[in-house]
SEROLO-400713 format. One record per residue: x, y, z of N, C-alpha, C in turn; residue number from 1. Coordinates in steps of 0.1 Angstrom, whole numbers, always signed. Layout:
<<X Y Z> <X Y Z> <X Y Z> NUM> ...
//
This chain:
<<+1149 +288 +1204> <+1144 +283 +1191> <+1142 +294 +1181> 1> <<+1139 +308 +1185> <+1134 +319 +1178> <+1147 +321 +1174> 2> <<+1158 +322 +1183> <+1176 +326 +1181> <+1179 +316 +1167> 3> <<+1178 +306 +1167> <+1184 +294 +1158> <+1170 +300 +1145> 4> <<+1160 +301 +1142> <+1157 +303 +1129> <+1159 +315 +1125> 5> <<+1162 +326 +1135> <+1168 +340 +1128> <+1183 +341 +1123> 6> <<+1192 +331 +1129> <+1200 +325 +1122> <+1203 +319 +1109> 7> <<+1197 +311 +1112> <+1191 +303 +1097> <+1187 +314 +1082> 8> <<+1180 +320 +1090> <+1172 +331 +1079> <+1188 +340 +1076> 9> <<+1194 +343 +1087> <+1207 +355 +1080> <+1215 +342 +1074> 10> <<+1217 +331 +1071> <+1230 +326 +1069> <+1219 +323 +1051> 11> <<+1212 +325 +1051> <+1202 +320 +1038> <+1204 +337 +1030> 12> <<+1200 +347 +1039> <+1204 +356 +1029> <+1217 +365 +1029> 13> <<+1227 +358 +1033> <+1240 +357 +1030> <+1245 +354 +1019> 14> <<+1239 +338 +1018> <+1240 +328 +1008> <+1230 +335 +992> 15> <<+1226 +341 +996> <+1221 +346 +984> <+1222 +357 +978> 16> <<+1228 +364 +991> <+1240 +378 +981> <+1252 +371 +978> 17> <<+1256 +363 +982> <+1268 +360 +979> <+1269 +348 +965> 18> <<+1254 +342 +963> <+1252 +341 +945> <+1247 +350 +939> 19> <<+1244 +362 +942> <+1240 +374 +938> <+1255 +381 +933> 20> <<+1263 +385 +937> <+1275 +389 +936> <+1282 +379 +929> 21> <<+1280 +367 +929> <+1290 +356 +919> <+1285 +358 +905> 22> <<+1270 +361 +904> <+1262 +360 +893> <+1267 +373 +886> 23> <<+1266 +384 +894> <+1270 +397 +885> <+1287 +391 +880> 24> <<+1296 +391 +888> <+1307 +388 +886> <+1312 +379 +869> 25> <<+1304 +367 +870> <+1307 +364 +859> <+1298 +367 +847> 26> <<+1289 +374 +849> <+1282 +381 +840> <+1289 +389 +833> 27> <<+1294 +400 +842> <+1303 +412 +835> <+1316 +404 +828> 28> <<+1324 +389 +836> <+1333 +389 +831> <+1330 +382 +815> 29> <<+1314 +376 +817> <+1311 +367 +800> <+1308 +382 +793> 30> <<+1310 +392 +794> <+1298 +405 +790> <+1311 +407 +787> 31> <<+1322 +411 +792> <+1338 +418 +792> <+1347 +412 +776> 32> <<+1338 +394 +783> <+1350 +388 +769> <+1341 +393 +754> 33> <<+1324 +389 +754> <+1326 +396 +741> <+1323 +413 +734> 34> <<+1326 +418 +746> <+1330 +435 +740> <+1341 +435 +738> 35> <<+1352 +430 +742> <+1363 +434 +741> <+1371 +427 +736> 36> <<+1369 +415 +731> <+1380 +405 +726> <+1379 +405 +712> 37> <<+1393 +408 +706> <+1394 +412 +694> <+1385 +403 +683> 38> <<+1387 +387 +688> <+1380 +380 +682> <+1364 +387 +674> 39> <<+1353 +391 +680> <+1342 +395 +676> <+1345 +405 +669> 40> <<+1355 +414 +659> <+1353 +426 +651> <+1344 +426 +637> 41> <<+1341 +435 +636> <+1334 +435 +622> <+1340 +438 +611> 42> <<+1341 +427 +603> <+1348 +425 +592> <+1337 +421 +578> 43> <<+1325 +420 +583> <+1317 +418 +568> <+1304 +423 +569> 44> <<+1298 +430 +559> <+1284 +437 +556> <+1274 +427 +548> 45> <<+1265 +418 +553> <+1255 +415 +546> <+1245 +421 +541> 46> <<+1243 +424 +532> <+1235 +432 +525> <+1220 +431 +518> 47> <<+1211 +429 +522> <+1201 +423 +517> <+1192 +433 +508> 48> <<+1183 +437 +496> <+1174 +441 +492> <+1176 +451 +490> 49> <<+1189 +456 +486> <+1194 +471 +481> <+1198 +471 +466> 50> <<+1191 +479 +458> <+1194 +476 +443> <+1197 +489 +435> 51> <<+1195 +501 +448> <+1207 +515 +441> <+1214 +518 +452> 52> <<+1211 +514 +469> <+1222 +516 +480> <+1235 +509 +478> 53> <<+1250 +513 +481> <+1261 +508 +484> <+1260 +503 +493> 54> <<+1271 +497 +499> <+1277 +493 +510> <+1279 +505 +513> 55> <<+1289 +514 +504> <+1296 +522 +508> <+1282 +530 +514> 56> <<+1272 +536 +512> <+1265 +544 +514> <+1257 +538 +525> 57> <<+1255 +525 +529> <+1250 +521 +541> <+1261 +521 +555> 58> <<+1268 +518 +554> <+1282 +525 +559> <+1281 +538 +565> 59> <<+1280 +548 +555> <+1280 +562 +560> <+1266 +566 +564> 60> <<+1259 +559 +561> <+1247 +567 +568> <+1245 +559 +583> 61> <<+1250 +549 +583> <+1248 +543 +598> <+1258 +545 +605> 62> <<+1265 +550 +601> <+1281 +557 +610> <+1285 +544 +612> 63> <<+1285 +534 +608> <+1292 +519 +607> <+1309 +519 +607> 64> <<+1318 +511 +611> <+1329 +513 +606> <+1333 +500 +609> 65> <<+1340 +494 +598> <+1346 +483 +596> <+1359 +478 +611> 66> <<+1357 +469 +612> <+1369 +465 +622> <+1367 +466 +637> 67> <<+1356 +474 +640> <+1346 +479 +653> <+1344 +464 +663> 68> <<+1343 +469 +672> <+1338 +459 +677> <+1324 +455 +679> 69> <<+1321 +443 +674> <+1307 +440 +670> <+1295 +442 +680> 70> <<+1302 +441 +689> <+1293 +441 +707> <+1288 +452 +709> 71> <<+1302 +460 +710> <+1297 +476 +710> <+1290 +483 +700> 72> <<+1288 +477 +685> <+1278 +487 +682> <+1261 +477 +681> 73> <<+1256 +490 +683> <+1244 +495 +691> <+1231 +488 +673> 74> <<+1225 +481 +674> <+1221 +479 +666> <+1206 +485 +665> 75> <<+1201 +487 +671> <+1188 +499 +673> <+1196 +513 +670> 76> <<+1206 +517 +672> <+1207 +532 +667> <+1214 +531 +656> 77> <<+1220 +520 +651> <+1220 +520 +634> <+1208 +519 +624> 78> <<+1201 +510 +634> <+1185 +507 +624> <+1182 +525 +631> 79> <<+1184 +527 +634> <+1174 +540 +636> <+1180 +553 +627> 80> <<+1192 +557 +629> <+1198 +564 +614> <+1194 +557 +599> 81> <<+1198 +545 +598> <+1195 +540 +588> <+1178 +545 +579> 82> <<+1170 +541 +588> <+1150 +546 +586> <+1155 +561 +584> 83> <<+1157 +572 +591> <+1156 +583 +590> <+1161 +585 +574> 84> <<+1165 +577 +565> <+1170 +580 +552> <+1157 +581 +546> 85> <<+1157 +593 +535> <+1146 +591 +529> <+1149 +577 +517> 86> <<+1155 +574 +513> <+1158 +561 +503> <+1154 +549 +511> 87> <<+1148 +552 +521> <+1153 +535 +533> <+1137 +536 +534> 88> <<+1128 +530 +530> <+1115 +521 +535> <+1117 +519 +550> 89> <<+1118 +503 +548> <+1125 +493 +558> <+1135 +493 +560> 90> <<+1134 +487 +571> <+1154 +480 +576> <+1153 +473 +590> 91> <<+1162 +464 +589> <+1162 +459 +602> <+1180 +453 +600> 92> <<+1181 +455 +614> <+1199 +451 +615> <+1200 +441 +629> 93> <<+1209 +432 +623> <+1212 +422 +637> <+1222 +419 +634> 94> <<+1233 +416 +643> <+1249 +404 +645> <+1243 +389 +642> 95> <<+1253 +387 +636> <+1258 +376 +631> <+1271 +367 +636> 96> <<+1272 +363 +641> <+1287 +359 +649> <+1294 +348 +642> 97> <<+1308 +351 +638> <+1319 +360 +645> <+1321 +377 +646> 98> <<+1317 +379 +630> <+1322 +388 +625> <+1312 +397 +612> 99> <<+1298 +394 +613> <+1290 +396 +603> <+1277 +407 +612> 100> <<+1278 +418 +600> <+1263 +425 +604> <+1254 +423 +593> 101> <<+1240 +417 +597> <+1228 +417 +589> <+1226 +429 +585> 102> <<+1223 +437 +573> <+1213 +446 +570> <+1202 +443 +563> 103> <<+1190 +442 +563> <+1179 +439 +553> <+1173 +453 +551> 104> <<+1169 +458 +543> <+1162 +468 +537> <+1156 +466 +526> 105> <<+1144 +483 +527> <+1134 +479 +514> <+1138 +492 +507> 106> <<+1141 +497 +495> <+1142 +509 +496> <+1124 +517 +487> 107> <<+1131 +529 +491> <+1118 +537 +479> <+1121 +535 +468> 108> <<+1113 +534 +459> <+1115 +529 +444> <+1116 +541 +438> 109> <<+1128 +552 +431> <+1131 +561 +425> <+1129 +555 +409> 110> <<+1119 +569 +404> <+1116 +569 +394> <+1120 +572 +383> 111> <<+1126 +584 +384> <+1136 +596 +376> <+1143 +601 +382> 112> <<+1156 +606 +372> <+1168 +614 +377> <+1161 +627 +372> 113> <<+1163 +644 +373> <+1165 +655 +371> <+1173 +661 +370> 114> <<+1175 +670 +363> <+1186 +684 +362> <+1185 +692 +373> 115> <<+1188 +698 +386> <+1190 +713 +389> <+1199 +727 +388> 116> <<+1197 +730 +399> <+1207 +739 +392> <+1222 +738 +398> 117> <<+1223 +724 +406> <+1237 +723 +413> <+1240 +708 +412> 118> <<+1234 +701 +404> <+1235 +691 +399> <+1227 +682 +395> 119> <<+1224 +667 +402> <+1210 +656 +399> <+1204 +653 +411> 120> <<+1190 +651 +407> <+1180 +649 +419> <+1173 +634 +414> 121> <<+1173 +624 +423> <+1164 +611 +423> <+1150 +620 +429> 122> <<+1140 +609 +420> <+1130 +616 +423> <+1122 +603 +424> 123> <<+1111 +602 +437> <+1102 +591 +439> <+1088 +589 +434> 124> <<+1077 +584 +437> <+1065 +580 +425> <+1059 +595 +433> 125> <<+1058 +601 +443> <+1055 +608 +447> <+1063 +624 +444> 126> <<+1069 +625 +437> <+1078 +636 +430> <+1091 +642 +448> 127> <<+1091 +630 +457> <+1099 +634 +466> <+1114 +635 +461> 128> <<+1121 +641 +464> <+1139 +640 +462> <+1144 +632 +469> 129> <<+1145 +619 +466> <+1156 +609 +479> <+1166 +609 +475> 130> <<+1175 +613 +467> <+1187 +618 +465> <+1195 +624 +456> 131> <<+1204 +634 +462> <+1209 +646 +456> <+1221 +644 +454> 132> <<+1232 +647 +441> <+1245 +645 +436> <+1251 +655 +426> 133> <<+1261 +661 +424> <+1267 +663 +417> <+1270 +661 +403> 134> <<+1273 +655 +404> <+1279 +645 +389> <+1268 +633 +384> 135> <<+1266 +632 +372> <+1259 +620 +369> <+1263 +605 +373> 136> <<+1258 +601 +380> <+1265 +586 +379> <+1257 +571 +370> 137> <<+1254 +563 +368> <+1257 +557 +363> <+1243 +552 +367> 138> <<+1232 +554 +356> <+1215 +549 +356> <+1211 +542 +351> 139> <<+1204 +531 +365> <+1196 +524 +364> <+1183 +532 +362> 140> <<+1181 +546 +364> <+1170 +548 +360> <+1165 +562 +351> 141> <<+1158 +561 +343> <+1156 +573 +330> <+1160 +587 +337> 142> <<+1165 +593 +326> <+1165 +608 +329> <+1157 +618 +322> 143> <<+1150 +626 +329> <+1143 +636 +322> <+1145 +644 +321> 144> <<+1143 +647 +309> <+1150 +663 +298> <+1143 +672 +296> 145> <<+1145 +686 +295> <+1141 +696 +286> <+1131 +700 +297> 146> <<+1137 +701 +316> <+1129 +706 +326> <+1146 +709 +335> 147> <<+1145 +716 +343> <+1155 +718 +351> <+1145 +727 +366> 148> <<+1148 +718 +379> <+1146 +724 +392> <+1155 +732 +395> 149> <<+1147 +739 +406> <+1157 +746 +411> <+1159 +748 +429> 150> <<+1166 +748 +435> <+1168 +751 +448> <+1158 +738 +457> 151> <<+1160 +725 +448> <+1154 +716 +457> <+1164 +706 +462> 152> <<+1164 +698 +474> <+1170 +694 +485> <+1163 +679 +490> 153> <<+1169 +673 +496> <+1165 +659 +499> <+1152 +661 +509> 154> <<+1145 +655 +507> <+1128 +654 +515> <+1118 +669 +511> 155> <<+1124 +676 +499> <+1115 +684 +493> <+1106 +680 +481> 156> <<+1094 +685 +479> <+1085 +677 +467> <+1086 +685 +459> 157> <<+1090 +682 +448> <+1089 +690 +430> <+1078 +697 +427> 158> <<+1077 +712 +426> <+1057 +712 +420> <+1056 +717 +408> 159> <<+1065 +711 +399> <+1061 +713 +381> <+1055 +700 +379> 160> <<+1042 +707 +377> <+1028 +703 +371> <+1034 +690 +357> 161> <<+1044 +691 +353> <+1043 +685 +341> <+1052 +677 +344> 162> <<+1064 +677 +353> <+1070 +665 +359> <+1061 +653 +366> 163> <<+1054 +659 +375> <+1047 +653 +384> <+1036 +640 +376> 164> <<+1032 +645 +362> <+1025 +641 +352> <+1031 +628 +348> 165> <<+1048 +632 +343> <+1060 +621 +339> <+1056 +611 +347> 166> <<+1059 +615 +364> <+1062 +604 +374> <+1048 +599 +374> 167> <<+1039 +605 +374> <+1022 +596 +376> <+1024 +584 +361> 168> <<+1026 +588 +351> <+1034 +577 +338> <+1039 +566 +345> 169> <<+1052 +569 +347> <+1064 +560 +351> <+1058 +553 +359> 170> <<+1055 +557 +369> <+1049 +549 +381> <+1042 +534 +376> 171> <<+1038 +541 +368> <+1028 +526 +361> <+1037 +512 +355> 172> <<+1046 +518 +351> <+1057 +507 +345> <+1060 +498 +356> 173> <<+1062 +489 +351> <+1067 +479 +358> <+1089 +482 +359> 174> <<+1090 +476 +369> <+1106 +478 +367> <+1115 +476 +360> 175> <<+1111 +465 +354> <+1121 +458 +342> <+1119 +470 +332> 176> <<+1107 +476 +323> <+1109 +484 +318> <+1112 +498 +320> 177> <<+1110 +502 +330> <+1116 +512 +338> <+1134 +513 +335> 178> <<+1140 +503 +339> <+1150 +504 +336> <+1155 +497 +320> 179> <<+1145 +498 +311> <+1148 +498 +298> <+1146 +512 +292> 180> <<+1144 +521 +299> <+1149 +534 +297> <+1158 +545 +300> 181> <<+1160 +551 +286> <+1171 +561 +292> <+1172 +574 +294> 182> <<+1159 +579 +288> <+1153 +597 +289> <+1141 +595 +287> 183> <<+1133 +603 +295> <+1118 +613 +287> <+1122 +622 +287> 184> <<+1119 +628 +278> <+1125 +638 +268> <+1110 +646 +266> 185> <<+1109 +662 +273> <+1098 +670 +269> <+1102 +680 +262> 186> <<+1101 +677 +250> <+1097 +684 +235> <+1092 +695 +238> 187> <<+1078 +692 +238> <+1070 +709 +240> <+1065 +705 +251> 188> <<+1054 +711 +262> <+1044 +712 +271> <+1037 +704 +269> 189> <<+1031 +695 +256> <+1021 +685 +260> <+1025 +676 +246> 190> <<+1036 +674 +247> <+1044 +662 +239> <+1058 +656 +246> 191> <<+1055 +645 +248> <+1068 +635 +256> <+1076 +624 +242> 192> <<+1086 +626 +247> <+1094 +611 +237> <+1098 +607 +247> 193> <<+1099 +593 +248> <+1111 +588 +254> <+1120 +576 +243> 194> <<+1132 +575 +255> <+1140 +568 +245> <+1147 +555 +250> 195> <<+1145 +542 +246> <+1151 +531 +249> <+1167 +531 +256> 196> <<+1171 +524 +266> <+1184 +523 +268> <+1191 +511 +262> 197> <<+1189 +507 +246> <+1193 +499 +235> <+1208 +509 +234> 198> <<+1215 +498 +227> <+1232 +502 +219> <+1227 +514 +207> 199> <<+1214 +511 +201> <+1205 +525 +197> <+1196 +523 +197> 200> <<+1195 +534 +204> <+1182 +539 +212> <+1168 +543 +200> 201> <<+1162 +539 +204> <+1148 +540 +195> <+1138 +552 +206> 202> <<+1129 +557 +196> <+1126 +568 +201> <+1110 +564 +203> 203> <<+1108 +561 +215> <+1092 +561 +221> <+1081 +575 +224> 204> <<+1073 +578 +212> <+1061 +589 +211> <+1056 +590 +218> 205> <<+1052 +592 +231> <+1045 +592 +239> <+1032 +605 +235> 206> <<+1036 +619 +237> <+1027 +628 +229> <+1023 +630 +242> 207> <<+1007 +633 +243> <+1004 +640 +253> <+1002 +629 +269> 208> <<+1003 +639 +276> <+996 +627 +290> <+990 +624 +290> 209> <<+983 +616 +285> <+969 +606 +285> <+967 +595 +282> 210> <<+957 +591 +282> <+958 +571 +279> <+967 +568 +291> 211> <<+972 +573 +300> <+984 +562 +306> <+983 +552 +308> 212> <<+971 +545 +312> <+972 +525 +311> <+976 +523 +300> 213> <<+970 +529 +293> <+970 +520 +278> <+985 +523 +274> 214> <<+986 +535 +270> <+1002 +538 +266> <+1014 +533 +278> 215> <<+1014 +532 +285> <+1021 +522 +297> <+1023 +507 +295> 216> <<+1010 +496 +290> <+1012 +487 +289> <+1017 +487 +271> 217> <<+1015 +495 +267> <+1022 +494 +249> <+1039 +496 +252> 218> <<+1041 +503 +262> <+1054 +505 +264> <+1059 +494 +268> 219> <<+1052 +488 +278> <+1061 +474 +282> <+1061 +461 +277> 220> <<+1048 +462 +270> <+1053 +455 +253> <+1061 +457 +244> 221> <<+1062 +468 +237> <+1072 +472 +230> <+1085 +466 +233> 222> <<+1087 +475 +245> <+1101 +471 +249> <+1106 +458 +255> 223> <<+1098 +449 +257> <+1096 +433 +257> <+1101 +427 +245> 224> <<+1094 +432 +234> <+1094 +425 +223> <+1107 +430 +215> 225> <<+1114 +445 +220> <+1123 +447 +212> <+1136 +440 +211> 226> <<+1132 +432 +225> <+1147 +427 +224> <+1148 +411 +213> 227> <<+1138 +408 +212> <+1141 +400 +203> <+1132 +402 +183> 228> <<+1131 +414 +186> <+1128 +419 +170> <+1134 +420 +159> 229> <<+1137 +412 +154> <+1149 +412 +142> <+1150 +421 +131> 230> <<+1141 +435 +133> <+1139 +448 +122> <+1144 +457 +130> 231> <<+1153 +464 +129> <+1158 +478 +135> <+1146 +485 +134> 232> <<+1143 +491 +147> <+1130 +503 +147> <+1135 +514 +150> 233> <<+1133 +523 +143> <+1139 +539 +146> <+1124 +543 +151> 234> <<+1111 +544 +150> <+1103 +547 +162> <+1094 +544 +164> 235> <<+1089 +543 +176> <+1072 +543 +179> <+1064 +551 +181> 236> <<+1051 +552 +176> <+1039 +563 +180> <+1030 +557 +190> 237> <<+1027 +564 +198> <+1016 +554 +207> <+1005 +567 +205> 238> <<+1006 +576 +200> <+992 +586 +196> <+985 +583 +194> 239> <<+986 +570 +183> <+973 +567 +176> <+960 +554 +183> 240> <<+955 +553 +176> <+946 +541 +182> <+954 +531 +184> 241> <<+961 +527 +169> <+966 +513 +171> <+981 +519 +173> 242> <<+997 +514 +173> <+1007 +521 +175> <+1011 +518 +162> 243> <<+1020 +532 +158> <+1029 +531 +149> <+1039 +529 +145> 244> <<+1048 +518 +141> <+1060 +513 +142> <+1069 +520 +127> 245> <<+1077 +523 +131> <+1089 +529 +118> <+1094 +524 +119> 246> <<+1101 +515 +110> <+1118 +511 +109> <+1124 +518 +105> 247> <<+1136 +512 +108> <+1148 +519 +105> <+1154 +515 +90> 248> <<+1159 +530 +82> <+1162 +522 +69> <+1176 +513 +66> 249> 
//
């Protein structure tokens, strides 16, 4: 009797390596078809909540490459290059099937461009550098004049006192107006202009750093209302108590 259920027991775990081994088997072979079948390649970037990132630039910073096979790449070590950007908040990445990779991201909200001395620096509400370039390209957001850094580099903080001043400003603006500018312009040490990104540009007084609520919400009035003001304005003062409006002759 003892003979016959020790039997029993090896023919049971026989039977259970032997769906143990059928199970890997077609695992690796369902695992085989979609790593390897041309079918799954990546042929499209969904792009979610990027409003100065590229494709192109999400691409190269996630070592991404078009045509890849979708299985094989690694979606935790692209979300993970990706975060390491200083421009990149958030992010999260997932497949999509056939042929689609999700990206969602949040970015840092860059305030100002700068001058240095080897080309332009994006600059954050925190005076960080999230990105460095060459050549001017093409702004969505103000440039500030009549200051030039020097020897600064992506994840270094600016410490001119009077920039930092700008960005504590800007910060305040809402975005729509933010990108209805196209310079602050520092005149002298404790007088600012800035200037509208209008077909012509009207010249906003800002003067010294202070009032910033108040001169911040006149700004985004102002530049609210300019678009439908039927008087050419050559400038505004916000020095005074109430603001001063000049037209244009």
């Amino acid at each position: 009797m003892a003979k016959i259920k020790k039997q029993r027991r090896r023919r049971r775990n026989v039977g259970r390596l032997f769906r143990g081994i059928i199970f890997l088997v077609v695992s690796a072979a369902v695992l085989g078809f979609f790593v390897y079948v041309p079918f799954f390649t990546l042929n499209e970037i969904k792009l979610d909540g990027a409003k100065y990132l590229t494709q192109e630039d999400i691409l190269r910073i996630g070592d991404i490459y078009m045509g890849e096979q979708l299985f094989r790449l690694e979606t935790d070590v692209v979300q993970s290059r990706l975060s390491k950007d200083l421009r990149i908040e958030e992010v999260s990445v997932r497949r999509k099937l056939p042929h689609t990779l999700e990206i969602k991201i949040k970015e840092r909200r860059p305030l100002a461009t700068i001058a240095c001395n080897y080309g332009y620096l994006d600059l954050d509400t925190n005076g960080i550098v999230i990105d460095s370039y060459k050549t001017i390209k093409t702004m969505q957001i103000p440039m500030i004049t009549g200051a030039t850094v020097q020897d600064l580099y992506i994840g270094d903080e600016i410490d001119d006192e009077l920039v930092k001043k700008i960005l504590d400003f800007l910060k305040r603006l809402n975005e729509d107006t933010l990108n209805r500018l196209s310079e602050i312009a520092i005149v002298e040490a404790d007088y600012i202009v800035m200037y509208s990104a209008t077909e012509r540009p009207v010249q906003i007084r800002i003067g010294k750093l202070e009032r910033l609520d108040e001169k911040a919400r006149l700004t985004e009035d102002f530049l609210r209302d300019l678009e439908t003001n039927p008087h050419p304005v050559e400038y505004v003062d916000f020095n005074y108590t109430a603001p001063f409006i000049k037209l244009a002759e």
